[in-house]
Every structure is written in C-alpha cells, then in structure tokens.
Steps between C-alpha positions, in 0.01 A plus 500: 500500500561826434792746639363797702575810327847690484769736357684394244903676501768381225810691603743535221789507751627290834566837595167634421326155653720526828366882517117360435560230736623702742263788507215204555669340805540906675124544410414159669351333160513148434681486153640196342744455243386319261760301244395148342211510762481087446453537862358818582190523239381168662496692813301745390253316299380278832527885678755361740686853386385856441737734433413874445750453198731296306823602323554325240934458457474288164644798272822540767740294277798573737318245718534238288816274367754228645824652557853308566685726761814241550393374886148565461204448236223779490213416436251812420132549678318467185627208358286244399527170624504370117837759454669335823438153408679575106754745656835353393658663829238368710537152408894550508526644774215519767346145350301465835298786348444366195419166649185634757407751258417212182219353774336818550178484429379453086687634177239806501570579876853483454546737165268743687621459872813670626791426715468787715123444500515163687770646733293772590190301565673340763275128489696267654324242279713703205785282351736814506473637814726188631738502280542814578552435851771195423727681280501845727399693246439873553211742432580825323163731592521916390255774654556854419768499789694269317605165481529205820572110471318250708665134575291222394445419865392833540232566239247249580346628838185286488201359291503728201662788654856602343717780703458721234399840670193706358613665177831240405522348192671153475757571231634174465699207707888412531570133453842394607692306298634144605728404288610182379420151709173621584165292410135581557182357491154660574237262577135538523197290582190618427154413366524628092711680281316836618485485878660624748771310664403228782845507624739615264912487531807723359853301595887593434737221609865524425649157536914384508575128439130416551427635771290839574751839621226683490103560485245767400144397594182723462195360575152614321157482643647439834352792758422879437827547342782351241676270750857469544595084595767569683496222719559280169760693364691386824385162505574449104913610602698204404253246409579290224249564187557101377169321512491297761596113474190253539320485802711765651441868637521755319701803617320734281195382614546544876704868468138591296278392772581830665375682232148639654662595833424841558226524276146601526263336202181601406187323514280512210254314266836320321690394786520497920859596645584126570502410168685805353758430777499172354545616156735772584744212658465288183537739206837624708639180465437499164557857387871461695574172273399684187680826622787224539529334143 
C-alpha cells in the first residue's frame, strides 16, 4: 500500500530535532522520528501509522558509535545493527549484544536497522528489548530540557509504547560491564531466518566450581513487555551446570521450569500461550547451559 501523505523534516542537529520534536508534541501533532524506519515504514505502508510528519535523524552523527566508558559500553541510537554485531567493544565487552543482535532479522535489515530503532519500537517480539532488560541497561533520552535516563525495567511500559515523553530523543543506552567469569547465550526459536521471535531468550550466568552464583534471564515474546525471569534467576542459585548422569534429574532442568511464571504470552497465528510457555521453559534450560560453557 501506499503511506498517507506527510511532512518530511531532516534536522541537522539533536538540538534542532529535540526543538522540532518538541514544538509538535505542544501543538498536539502526531510526529514520529524516523531513523532506519525497518519498523516504522512498514507501519505506514499497511496505514497502521499517520503521522502529520517525520524527522528524519540519519544526518545526526553524534547519535551514532560504540563507545568504551570503563564500567559501561554506549551504544549510540543510530547504530546499525550490522555496526553492533562487528563492534570490537561490543563483542568484548557487552557480547550478549552482539549475540541477539546477529539473529535480527536479514543482512539488509540489519545494515539498515538501528539499535536505538528497535529499542524505541518497543515489540516485545524484538530480540533487543530483553537483553536489555537482563543486563539493566539504561536509556539515555534528550528533549530541549535536557537530558534523563530510564532503567531497563522502566522503559518498556507496554506493547510498543516506550516512556519516552512527547518530544525526547533516545540518545543511546548504557550497558554495564560484567567483567570476567561471565557467559551468555541468547536463544531464539522461531519460524525463518526473518521472523520475528516465537519465544526468544537473552541469559548471563556466572558460575564458581560448576555451579551457577549468579543468573541474568530476559525473556522475548513473552507478554506486552521484555520480561525479566526472575523467578529463575533464584531457582538457577547454586545448581550444578554438569549434565546430568543417565536416567537422572536434571537440576537445570527443574530450576528452568519456572521460567514462564509471571508471564503473559500472546496468542497468534504462530503459536497459543501453552506452547510458548512450553518453549520458554525449554530454551531456558538450554540458553543457561550454553551461557554456562
């Protein structure tokens, strides 16, 4: 199909795109900010979305980069997916990132889509978005009042709604550093190389002698939002990552099965909520044990 019609803005400035931005949201327009648009031109092609305008922030470049800030990676709004997945940093030292982000999509989506982009969309079918959530990252957003940060936990308020306020600009996102004896995993299940994640999931597990210290478990596709398995993070404390002798139970296993509480899956034409609980307890087992070595 074809978009309805609308006003096209390429600030040359975040300053000058928070000021458009924010001079839309006072006048009560519907303006959206438009970066790889991977998701957002679909959107307006099917008419789902009609802005008045879009503005356009390809041409901000201070958007854009990986940084290494010592206790943090930052990882810039425009960024494409293809940048975070070759980033040296990234794979150094947020690999989780660079994990989810290589099953994004296609090679086309990914040199086009952005970071930011994906966080901002807010789908909890993303791969990102749980990630996210599982390493506490933060959300760096600018209006022309200035500059806030959003928690993970805090940025993903529902089905595609981020708690970015009318006329703020995701800048970029904080990842926290681990450190060393940290592994991670992200698993995904889902129907070919370019859908959208069944159930999808991002896990940290620090183990001593064998045996898991500590767990980071974000579950994709899983209810409105980026869930947090929290429940399995307790469960996994202690466990002992050796596969299990013959014909015996499997710790792993049985901490995992706790994986969906709390959740809320979708139904849809891929999959009921049964069988994504289902899923969402298996490929936890088997993204800790990977996480694990």
């Amino acid at each position: 199909m074809i978009p309805a019609s609308f006003d096209y803005i390429r600030p040359e400035s975040l300053q000058d795109a928070c000021r458009v931005l924010g001079e839309a949201a006072s006048a009560g327009d519907d303006v959206k900010a438009l970066a790889g648009g991977q998701s957002l031109l679909p959107l307006l092609r099917l008419r789902l979305a009609y802005p008045a305008a879009l503005v356009d922030l390809g041409r901000l470049p201070e958007l854009r980069g990986v940084e290494d800030r010592g206790d943090h990676v930052f990882i810039g709004a425009l960024t494409t997916h293809d940048e975070v997945v070759r980033s040296r940093v990234v794979r150094e030292k947020a690999p989780l990132f660079a994990l989810a982000t290589a099953t994004v999509a296609d090679p086309a989506v990914r040199h086009r889509g952005t970071f930011g982009g994906s966080m901002a969309h807010a789908d909890p079918a993303g791969d990102l978005p749980a990630v996210a959530v599982a390493l506490d990252c933060v959300f760096v957003v600018r209006s022309g009042e200035g500059e806030r940060e959003i928690p993970a936990a805090e940025f993903f308020v529902d089905y595609l709604e981020p708690a970015l306020e009318p006329g703020e600009v995701l800048v970029g996102v904080r990842v926290p550093v681990l450190g060393a004896g940290w592994g991670f995993h992200y698993e995904k299940f889902h129907r070919t190389a370019q859908s959208w994640a069944i159930v999808g999931v991002a896990a940290a597990v620090r183990k001593t002698d064998g045996a898991v210290e500590e767990a980071r478990i974000g579950l994709t596709n899983m209810g409105p939002t980026p869930v947090r398995a929290e429940a399995v993070e307790t469960a996994l404390r202690g466990v002992d990552l050796a596969p299990p002798a013959t014909g015996g139970t499997d710790p792993v296993r049985e901490a995992c099965a706790e994986a969906d509480d709390g959740t809320s899956p979708p139904a849809d034409l891929h999959a009921q909520p049964d069988y994504r609980r289902h899923l969402a307890r298996v490929l936890t087992a088997r993204a800790v044990r990977a996480a694990g070595g």
